[in-house]
C-alpha positions as CSV (number, residue, x, y, z in Angstrom):
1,X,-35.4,6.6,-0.3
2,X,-35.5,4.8,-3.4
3,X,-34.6,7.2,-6.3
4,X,-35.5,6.8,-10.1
5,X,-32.2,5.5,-12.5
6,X,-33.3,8.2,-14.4
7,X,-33.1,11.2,-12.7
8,X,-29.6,10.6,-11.2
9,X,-27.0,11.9,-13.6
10,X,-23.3,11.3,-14.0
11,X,-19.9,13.8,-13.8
12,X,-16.5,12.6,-13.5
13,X,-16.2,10.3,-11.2
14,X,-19.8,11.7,-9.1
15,X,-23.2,10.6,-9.4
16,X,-25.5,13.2,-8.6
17,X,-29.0,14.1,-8.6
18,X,-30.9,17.8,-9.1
19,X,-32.5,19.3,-6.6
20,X,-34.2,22.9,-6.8
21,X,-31.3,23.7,-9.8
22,X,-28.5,22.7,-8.0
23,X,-26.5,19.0,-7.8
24,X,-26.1,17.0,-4.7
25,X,-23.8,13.9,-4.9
26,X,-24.9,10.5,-4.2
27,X,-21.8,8.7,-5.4
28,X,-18.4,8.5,-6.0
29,X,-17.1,6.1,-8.6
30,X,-13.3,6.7,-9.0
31,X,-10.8,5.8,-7.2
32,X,-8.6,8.1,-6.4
33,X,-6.6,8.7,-2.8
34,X,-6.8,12.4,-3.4
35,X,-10.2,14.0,-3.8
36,X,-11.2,17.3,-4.3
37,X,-14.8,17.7,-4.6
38,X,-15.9,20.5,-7.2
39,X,-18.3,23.3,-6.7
40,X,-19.9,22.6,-9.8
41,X,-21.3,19.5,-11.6
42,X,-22.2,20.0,-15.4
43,X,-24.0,23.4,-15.3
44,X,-25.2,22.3,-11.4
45,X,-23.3,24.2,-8.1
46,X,-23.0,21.9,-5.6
47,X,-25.5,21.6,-3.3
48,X,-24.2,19.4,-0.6
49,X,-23.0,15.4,-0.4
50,X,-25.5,12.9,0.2
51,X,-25.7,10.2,3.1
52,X,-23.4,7.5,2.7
53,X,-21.6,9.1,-0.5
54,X,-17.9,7.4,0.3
55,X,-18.8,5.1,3.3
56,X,-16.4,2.7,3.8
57,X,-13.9,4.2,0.6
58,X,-10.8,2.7,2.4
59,X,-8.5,4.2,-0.8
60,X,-9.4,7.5,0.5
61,X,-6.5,10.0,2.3
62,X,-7.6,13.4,2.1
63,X,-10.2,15.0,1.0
64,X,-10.8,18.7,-0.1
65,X,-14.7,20.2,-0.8
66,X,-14.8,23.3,-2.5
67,X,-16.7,26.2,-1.5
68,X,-20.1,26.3,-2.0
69,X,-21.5,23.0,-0.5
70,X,-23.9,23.7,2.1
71,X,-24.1,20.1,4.3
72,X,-22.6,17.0,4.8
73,X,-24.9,14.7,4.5
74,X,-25.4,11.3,7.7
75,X,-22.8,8.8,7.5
76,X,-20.9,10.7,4.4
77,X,-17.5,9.6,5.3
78,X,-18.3,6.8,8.0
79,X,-15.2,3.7,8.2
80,X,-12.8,5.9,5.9
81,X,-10.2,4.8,8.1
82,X,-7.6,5.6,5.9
83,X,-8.4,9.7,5.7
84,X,-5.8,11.4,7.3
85,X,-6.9,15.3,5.7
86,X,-10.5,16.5,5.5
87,X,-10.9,20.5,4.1
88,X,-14.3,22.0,5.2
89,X,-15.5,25.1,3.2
90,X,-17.2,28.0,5.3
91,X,-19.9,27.5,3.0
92,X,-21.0,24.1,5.1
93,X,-23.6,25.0,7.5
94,X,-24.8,21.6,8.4
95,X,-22.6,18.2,8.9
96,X,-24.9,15.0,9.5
97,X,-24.9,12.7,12.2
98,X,-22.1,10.3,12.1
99,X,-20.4,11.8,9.4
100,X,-17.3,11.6,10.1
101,X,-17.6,8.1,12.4
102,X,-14.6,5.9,12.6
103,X,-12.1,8.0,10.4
104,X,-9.4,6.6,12.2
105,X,-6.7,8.0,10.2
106,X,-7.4,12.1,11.0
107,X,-5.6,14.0,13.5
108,X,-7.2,16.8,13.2
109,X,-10.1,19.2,11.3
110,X,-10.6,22.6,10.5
111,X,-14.1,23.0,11.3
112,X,-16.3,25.4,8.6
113,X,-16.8,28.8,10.8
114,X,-20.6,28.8,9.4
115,X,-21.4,25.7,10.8
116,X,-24.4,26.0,12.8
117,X,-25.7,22.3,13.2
118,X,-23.5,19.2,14.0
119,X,-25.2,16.1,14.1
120,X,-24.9,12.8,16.8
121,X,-21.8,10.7,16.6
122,X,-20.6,13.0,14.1
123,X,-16.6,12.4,14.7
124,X,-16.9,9.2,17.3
125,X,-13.8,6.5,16.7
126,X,-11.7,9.6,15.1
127,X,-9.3,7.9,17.3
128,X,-6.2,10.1,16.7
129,X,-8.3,13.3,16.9
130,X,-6.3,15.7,19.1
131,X,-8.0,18.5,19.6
132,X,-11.4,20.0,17.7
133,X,-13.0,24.0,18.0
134,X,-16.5,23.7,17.9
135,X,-18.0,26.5,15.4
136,X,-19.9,29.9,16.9
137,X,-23.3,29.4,16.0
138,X,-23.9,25.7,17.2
139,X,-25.6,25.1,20.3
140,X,-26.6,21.7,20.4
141,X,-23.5,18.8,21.5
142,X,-25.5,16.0,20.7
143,X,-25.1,12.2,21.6
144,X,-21.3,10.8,21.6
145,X,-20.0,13.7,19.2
146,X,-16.3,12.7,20.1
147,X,-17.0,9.8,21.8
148,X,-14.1,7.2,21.7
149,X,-12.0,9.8,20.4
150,X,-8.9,8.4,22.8
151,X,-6.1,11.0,21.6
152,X,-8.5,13.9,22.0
153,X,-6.6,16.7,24.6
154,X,-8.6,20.0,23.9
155,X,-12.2,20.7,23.0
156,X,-13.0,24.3,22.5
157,X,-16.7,24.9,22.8
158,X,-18.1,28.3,21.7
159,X,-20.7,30.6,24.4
160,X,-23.2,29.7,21.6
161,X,-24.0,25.7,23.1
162,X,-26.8,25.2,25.1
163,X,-26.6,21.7,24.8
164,X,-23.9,18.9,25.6
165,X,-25.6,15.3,25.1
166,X,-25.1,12.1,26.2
167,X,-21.4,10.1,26.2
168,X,-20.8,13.7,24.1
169,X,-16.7,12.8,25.6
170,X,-17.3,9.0,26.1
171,X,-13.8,7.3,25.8
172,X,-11.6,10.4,25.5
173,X,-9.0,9.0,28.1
174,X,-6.7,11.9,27.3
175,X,-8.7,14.8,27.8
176,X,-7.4,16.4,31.2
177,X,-9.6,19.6,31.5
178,X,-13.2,20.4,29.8
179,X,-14.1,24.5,29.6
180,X,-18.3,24.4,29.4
181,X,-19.4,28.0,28.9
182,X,-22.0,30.1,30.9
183,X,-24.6,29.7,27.8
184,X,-24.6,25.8,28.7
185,X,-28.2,25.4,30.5
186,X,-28.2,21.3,29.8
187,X,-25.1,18.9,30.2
188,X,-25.7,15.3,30.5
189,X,-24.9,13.3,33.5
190,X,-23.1,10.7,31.3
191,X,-21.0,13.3,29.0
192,X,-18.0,11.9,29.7
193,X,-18.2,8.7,31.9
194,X,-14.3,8.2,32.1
195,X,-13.6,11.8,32.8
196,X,-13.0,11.1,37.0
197,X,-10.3,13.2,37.5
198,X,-10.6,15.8,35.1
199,X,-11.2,19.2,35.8
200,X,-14.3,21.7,34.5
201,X,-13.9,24.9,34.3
202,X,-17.2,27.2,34.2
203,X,-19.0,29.6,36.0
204,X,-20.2,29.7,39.4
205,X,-23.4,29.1,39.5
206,X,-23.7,27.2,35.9
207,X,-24.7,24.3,34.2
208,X,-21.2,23.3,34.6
209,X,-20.4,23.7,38.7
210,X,-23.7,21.7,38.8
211,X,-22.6,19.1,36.5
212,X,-19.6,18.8,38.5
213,X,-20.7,18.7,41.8
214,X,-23.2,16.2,40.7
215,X,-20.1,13.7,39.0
216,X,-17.9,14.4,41.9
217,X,-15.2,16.4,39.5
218,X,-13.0,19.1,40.1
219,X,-14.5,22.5,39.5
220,X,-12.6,25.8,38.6
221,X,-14.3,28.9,38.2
């Protein structure tokens, strides 16, 4: 929403504002390939980047967030094509829907080992993405996570999901084999439409031998 000019401060090349004692970032206003984002502004920790903070920053190439920053906020890093690094601090517990959409450039990402909510859409069009490890302590896959990710070969998805949304895998033409654990209750009929002649692996009796049967895939148990 709209925010007051005068309650947003300034720091280097950030524009933050205060929240409950501690800074969240709204902006960045330097232009440098090489970011690292500090844990403290002024007197402020860092709280967390804001929706939006560097969409669209093509200059950007890798980016480093010190520890302490809790989320990352909806669209924070959308059409950074150009990123090719991205260092998560365990410290992140959230990271926003579409957050990392259309990073072209990254080939992979540590994921924080906190993380307990990823939001829809979150690395779609990360089109050299190779492989990802979903965090223990998420268990909700929503709506085309990876989707579009073409280069993606390995997904590693923790016995804490519950979850897999819609077009989760949508596009991931090189993703052979998809592991759903026994903790899976929900997958979507449409998880990964191009996925015909890929194999699941599962349980028998799960969420994922039904998927399977249902979608005509190979199962393994």
């Amino acid at each position: 929403g709209f925010i007051p000019i005068d309650i947003i401060k300034a720091s280097e090349d950030y524009l933050y504002i205060v929240e409950n004692g501690r800074a969240i970032i709204k902006r960045y206003t330097g232009e440098n390939e090489n970011i690292m984002i500090p844990g403290e502004l002024d007197k402020y920790s860092v709280y967390g980047i804001a929706d939006y903070t560097f969409a669209g920053y093509q200059n950007l190439k890798s980016v480093a967030i010190m520890y302490g920053a809790e989320f990352i906020g909806d669209y924070a890093f959308r059409n950074c094509r150009n990123v090719t690094s991205i260092t998560i601090p365990d410290s992140v517990t959230y990271i926003g829907a579409g957050a990392f959409y259309n990073c072209a450039g990254l080939t992979e990402i540590d994921m924080p080992h906190n993380a307990t909510g990823i939001g829809h859409s979150a690395f779609s069009r990360c089109d050299n993405l190779t492989a990802i490890t979903i965090p223990y302590g998420v268990t909700y896959l929503g709506d085309n996570l990876l989707s579009f990710c073409s280069h993606l070969k390995s997904v590693m998805i923790p016995d804490s999901v519950t979850y897999i949304g819609s077009d989760a895998f949508r596009y991931c033409y090189n993703l052979e084999s998809l592991t759903i654990p026994d903790s899976v209750t929900f997958v979507h009929y449409d998880i990964c439409s191009n996925f015909t002649a890929g194999t699941i692996y599962g349980f028998p009796g799960s969420a994922a031998e039904a998927y399977a049967k249902l979608t005509g895939r190979n199962f393994i148990p």
